[in-house]
C-alpha positions as CSV (number, residue, x, y, z in Angstrom):
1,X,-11.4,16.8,-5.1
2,X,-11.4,16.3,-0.9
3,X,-15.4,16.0,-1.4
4,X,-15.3,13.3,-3.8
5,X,-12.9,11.5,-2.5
6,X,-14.5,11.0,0.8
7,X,-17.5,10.1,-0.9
8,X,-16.1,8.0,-3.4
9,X,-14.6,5.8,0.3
10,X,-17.9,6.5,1.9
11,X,-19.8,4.7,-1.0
12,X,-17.1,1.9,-1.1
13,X,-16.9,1.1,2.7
14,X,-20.7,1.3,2.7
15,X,-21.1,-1.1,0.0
16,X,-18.9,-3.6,2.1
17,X,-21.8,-3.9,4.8
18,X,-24.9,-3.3,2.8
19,X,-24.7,-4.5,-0.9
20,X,-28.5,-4.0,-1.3
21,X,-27.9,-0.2,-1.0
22,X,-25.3,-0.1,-3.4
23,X,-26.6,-1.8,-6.1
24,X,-30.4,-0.6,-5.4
25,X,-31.6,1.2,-8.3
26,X,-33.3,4.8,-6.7
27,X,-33.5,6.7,-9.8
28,X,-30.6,6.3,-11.3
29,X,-27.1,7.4,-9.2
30,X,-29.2,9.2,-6.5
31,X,-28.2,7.8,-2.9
32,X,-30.3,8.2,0.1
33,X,-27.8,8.9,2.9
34,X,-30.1,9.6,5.9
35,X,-33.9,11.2,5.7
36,X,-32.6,14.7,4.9
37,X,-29.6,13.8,2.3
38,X,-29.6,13.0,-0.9
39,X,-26.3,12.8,-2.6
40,X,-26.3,12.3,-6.8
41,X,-23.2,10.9,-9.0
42,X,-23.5,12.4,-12.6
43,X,-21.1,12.5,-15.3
44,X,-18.0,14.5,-15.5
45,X,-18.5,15.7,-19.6
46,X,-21.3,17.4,-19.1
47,X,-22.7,21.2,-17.1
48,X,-22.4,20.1,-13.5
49,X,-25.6,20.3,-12.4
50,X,-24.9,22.0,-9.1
51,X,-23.7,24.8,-10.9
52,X,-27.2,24.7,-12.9
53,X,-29.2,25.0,-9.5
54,X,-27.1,27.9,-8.2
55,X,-27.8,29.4,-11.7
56,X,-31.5,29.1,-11.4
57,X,-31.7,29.9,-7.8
58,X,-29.8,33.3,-8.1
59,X,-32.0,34.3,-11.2
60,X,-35.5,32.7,-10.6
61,X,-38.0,32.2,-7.7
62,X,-38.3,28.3,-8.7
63,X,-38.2,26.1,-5.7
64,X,-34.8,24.3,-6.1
65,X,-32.6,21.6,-4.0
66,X,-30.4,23.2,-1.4
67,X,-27.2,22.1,-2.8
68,X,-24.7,21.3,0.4
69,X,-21.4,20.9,-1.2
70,X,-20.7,19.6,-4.8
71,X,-17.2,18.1,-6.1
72,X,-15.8,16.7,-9.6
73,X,-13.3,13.8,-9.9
74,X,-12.4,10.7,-11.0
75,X,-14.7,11.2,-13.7
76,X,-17.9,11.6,-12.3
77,X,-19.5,14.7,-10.5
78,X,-21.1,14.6,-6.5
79,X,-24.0,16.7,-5.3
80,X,-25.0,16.2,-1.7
81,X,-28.0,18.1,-1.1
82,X,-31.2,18.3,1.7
83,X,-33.7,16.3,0.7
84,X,-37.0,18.5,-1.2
85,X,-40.3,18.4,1.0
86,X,-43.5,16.9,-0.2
87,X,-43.9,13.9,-2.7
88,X,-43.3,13.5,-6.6
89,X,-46.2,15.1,-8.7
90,X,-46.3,11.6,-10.6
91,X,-47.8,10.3,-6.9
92,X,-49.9,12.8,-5.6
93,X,-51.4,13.7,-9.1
94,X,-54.8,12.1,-8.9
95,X,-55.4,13.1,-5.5
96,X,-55.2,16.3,-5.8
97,X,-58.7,18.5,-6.3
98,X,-59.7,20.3,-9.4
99,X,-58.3,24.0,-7.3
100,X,-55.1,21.9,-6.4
101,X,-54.7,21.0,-9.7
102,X,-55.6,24.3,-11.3
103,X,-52.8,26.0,-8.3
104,X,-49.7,23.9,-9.4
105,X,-50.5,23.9,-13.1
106,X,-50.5,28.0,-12.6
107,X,-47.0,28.1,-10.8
108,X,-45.7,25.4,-13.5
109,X,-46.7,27.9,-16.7
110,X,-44.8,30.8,-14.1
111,X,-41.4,28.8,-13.5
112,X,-41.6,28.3,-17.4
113,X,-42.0,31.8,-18.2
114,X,-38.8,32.8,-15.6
115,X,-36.6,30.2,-17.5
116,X,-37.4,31.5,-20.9
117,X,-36.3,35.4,-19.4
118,X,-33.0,34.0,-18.6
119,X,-30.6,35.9,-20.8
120,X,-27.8,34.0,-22.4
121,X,-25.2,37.0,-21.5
122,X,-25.6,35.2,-17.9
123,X,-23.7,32.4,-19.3
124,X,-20.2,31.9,-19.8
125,X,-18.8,31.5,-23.3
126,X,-22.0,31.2,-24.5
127,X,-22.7,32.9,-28.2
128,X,-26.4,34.2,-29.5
129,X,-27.8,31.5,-30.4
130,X,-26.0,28.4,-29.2
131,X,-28.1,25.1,-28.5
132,X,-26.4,24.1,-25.4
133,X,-26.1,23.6,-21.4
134,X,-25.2,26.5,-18.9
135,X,-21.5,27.8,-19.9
136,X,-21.7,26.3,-23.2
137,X,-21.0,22.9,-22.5
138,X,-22.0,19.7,-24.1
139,X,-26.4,18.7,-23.4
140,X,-27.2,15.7,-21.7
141,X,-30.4,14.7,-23.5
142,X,-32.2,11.0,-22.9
143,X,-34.6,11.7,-25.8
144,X,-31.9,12.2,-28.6
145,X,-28.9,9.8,-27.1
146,X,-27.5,8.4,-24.4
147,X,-24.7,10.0,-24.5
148,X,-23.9,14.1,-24.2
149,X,-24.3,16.0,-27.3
150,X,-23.3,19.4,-28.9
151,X,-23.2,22.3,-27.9
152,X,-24.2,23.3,-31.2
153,X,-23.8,27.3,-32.2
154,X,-27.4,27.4,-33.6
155,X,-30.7,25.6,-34.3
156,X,-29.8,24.4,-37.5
157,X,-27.1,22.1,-35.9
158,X,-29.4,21.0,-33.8
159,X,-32.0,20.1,-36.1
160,X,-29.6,18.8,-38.7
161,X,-27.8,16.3,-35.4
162,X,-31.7,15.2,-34.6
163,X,-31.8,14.2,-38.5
164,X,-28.2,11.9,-37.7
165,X,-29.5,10.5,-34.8
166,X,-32.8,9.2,-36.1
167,X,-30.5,7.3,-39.1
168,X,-30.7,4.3,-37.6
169,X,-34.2,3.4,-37.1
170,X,-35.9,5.2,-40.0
171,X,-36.1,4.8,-43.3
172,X,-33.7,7.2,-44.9
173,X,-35.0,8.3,-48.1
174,X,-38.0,10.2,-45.8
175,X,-35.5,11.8,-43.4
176,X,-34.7,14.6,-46.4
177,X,-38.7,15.5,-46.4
178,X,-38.6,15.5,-42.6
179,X,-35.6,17.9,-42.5
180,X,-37.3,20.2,-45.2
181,X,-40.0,20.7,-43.1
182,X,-37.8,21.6,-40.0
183,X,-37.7,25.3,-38.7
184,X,-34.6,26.4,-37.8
185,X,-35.2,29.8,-36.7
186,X,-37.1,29.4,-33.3
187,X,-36.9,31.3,-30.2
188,X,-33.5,29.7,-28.0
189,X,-34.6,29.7,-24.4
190,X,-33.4,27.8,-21.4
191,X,-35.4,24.6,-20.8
192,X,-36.0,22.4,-18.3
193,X,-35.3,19.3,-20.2
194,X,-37.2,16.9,-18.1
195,X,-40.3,18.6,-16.4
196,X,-42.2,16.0,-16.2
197,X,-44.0,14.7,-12.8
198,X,-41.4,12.9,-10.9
199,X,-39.5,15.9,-11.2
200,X,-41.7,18.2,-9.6
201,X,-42.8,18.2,-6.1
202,X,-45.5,19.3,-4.5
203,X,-47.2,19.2,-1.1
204,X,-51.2,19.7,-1.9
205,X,-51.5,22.8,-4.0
206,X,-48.1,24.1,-4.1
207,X,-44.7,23.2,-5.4
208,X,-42.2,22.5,-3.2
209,X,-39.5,21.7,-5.4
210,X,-38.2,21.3,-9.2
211,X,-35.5,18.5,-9.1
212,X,-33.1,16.7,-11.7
213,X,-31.6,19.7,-13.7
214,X,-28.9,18.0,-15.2
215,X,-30.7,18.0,-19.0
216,X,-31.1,21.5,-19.0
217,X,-30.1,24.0,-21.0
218,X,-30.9,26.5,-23.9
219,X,-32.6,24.6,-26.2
220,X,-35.4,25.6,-29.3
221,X,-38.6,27.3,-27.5
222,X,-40.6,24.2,-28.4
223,X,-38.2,21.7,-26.5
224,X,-39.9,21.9,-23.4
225,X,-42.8,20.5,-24.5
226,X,-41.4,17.9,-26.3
227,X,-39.5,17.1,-23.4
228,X,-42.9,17.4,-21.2
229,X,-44.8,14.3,-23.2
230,X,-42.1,12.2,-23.1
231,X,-43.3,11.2,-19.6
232,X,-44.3,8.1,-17.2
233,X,-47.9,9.6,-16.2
234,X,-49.9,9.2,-19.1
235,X,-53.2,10.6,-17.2
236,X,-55.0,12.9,-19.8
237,X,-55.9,15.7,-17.6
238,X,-51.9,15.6,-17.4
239,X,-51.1,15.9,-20.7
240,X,-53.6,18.6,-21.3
241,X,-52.1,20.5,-18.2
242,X,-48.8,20.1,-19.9
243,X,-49.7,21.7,-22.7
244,X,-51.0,24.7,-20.8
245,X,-47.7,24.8,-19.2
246,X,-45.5,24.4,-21.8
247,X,-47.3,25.4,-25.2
248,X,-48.6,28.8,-24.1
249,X,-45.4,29.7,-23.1
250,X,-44.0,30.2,-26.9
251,X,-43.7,33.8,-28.4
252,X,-46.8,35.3,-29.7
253,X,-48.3,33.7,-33.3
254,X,-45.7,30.8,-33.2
255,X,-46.2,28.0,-35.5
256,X,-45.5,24.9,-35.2
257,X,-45.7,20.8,-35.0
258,X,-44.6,18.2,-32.9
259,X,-44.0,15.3,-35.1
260,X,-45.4,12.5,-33.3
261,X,-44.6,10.2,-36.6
262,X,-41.1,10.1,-35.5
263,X,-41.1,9.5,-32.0
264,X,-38.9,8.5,-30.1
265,X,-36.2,8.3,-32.1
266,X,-36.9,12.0,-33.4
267,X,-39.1,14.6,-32.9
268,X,-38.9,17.7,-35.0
269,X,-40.5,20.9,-35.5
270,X,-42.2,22.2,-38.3
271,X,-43.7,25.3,-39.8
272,X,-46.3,26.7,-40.2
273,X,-48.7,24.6,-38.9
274,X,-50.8,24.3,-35.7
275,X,-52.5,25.5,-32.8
276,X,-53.9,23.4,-30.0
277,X,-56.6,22.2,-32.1
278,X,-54.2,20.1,-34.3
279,X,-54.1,17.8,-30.8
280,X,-57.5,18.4,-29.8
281,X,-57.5,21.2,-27.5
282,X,-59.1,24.5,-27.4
283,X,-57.2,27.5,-28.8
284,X,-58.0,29.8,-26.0
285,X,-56.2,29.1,-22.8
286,X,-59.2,30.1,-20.7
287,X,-61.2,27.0,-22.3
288,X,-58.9,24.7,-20.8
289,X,-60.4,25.4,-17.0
290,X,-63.2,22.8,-17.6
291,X,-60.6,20.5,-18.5
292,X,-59.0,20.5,-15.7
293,X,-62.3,20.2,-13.0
């Protein structure tokens, strides 16, 4: 409560002498407070997403902000944290050589395959299961709404909220079909949410830092990639290295199929269908290095 308010003056007394910085739009409620801080305002009804990064930096070896101090009041949570070294992915992207490339897409498919160890029994109040952010609280999720969902104790929720949601700007009578061909039975593993390449940062071959953890949580195995498409840098290489991160992550003999018909509003999976062939890559992982040259 002393930490927010102190920021919560800070930001107000600051605002007095430079209205620019207040109202400056740098990504969302981030606030550049010197070189090396960063503070960022989230919302109060969802997993604070301080307590996220201390999660996956005491069970993982992905690079993470150095969270400072974090507070929750008047509605709204405060992070200060030290500002990541190197530059946003999404920037340094096409400069980087075919080895750079090949190094930070190898340390991507890596942090993927730590998240998906982490055990639910590490959470609290969590059941088997659950769709849901760290201690089983509500997901913050920009592809299905704008404001926090769930937690939902299985996939079938899930699926059967993504079927709600998608209402509005489809035609009904195909939405039954579309649920019918649904899975509900995948893998639950915790997700990212948002990998995509402003979030990850990098300083030539290697990645310095993962950022913006606030729409993670355990979600269906596929979610990551879903998640990982619906992305700013449309560069093909960069899709294709996305699916190498993301894709061959899934269990052994998984089947399924992103519905691109739906997007954005809704973006299910169904079974059994498809290997990488179904979006025009090779099936074998090691056919991909060409690709990415």
């Amino acid at each position: 409560m002393l930490l927010a308010l102190v920021i919560k003056i800070y930001i107000t007394v600051k605002g007095w002498h430079d209205k620019p910085w207040l109202h400056r739009n740098q990504w969302g409620n981030v606030k550049y407070l010197s070189s090396s801080l960063v503070l960022k305002i989230g919302r109060d009804n969802v997993a604070v997403e301080a307590d996220t990064i201390s999660f996956i930096r005491s069970n993982t070896s992905i690079p993470v902000p150095h969270v400072i101090a974090s507070d929750r009041a008047f509605g709204k949570t405060y992070m200060l944290m030290r500002r990541v070294d190197g530059m946003p992915l999404q920037s340094a992207w096409r400069d980087l050589n075919a080895e750079q490339r090949t190094n930070v897409i190898e340390q991507l498919r890596s942090f993927v395959a730590q998240l998906r160890t982490l055990s639910p029994t590490l959470s609290r109040r969590h059941s088997v299961g659950a769709v849901c952010a760290l201690n089983n609280a509500p997901l913050s999720d920009s592809r299905i709404a704008s404001a926090p969902v769930g937690p939902f104790p299985n996939e079938r929720a899930f699926n059967d909220h993504l079927i709600v949601v998608a209402e509005p700007y489809m035609d009904e009578t195909t939405l039954p079909s579309i649920r019918a061909r649904m899975s509900d039975d995948h893998r639950i593993c915790f997700t990212h949410g948002d990998l995509t390449p402003r979030n990850i940062f990098v300083q030539g071959g290697n990645v310095t830092a993962i950022i913006d953890w606030e729409e993670s949580g355990w979600y269906p195995e596929h979610w990551e990639f879903v998640k990982a498409l619906w992305c700013t840098l449309k560069d093909p290489e960069w899709l294709r290295a996305s699916y190498l991160i993301t894709w061959w992550a899934h269990s052994e003999g998984i089947t399924m199929l992103i519905n691109s018909s739906t997007k954005p509003n809704l973006c299910g999976c169904c079974g059994p269908i498809v290997g990488a062939s179904a979006i025009g890559l090779p099936e074998n992982p090691s056919e991909c290095a060409p690709l990415l040259a």
